[in-house]
VMD Tcl script that draws the C-alpha trace (Angstrom):
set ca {
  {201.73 241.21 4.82}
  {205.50 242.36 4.69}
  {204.56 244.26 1.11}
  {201.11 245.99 2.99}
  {203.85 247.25 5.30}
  {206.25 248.25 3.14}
  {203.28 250.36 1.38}
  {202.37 251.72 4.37}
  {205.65 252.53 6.07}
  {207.53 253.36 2.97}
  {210.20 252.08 3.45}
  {212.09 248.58 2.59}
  {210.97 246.22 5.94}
  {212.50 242.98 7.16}
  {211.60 239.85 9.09}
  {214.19 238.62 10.71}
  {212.50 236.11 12.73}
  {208.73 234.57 13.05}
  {208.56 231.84 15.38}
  {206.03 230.65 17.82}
  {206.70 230.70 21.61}
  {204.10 229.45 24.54}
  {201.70 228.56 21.57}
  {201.27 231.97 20.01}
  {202.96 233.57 16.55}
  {206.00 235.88 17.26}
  {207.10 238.22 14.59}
  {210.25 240.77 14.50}
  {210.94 242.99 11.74}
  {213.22 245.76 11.34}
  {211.21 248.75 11.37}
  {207.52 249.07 12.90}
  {205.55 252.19 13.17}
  {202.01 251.96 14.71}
  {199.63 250.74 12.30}
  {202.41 247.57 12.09}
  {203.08 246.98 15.22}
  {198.73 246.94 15.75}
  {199.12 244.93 12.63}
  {201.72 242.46 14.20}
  {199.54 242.32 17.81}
  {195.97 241.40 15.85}
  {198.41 238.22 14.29}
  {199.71 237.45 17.63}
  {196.19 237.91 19.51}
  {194.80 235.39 16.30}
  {197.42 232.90 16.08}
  {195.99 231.89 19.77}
  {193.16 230.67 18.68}
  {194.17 228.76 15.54}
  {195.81 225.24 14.95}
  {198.91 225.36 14.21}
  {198.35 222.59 11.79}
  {195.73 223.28 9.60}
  {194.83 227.10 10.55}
  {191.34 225.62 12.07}
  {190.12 227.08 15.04}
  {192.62 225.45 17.93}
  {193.20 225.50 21.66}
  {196.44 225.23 23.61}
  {196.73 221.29 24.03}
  {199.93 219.48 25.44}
  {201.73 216.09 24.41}
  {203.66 213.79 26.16}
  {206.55 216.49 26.49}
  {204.34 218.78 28.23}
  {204.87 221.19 25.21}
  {201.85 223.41 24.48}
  {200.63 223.44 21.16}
  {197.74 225.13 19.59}
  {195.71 222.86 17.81}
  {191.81 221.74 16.37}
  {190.13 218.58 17.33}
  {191.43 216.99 14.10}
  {195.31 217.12 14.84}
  {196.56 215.29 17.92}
  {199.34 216.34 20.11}
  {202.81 215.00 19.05}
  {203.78 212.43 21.16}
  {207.02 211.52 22.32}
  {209.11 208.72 20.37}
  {209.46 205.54 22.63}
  {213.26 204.16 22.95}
  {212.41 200.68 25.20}
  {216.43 200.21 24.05}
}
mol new
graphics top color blue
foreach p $ca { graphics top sphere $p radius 0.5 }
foreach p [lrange $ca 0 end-1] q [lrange $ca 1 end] { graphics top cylinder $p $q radius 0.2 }
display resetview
């Protein structure tokens, strides 16, 4: 994706950061004109329906942390380790 916006842009592009935050993709680079930043919104707007997993279709699901993942039928929530000390 970086090298169909470096194409597109032309000029040299980084990515700084991806990451996912309240169970969608987040991606920064260091230069965006239109076409990438509608490039970078279709990713976000997908990434919330798709496990994070396996890249299945996935809903927002939450483990024992209350942490929202997105995730398919197939991959259970993590659960939280149990320290009975």
């Amino acid at each position: 994706m970086v090298a169909e916006f470096e194409q597109a842009a032309g000029c040299q592009i980084e990515v700084p950061q991806v990451k996912e935050k309240f169970g969608g993709l987040r991606i920064h680079v260091t230069y965006a004109n239109d076409a990438i930043r509608q490039r970078i919104e279709a990713a976000k707007e997908e990434s919330f329906g798709t496990c994070e997993v396996c890249g299945q279709t996935g809903t927002l699901r939450e483990g024992d942390w209350n942490i929202g993942s997105r995730l398919c039928a197939r991959n259970p929530p993590v659960q939280a380790a149990r320290d009975d000390g």
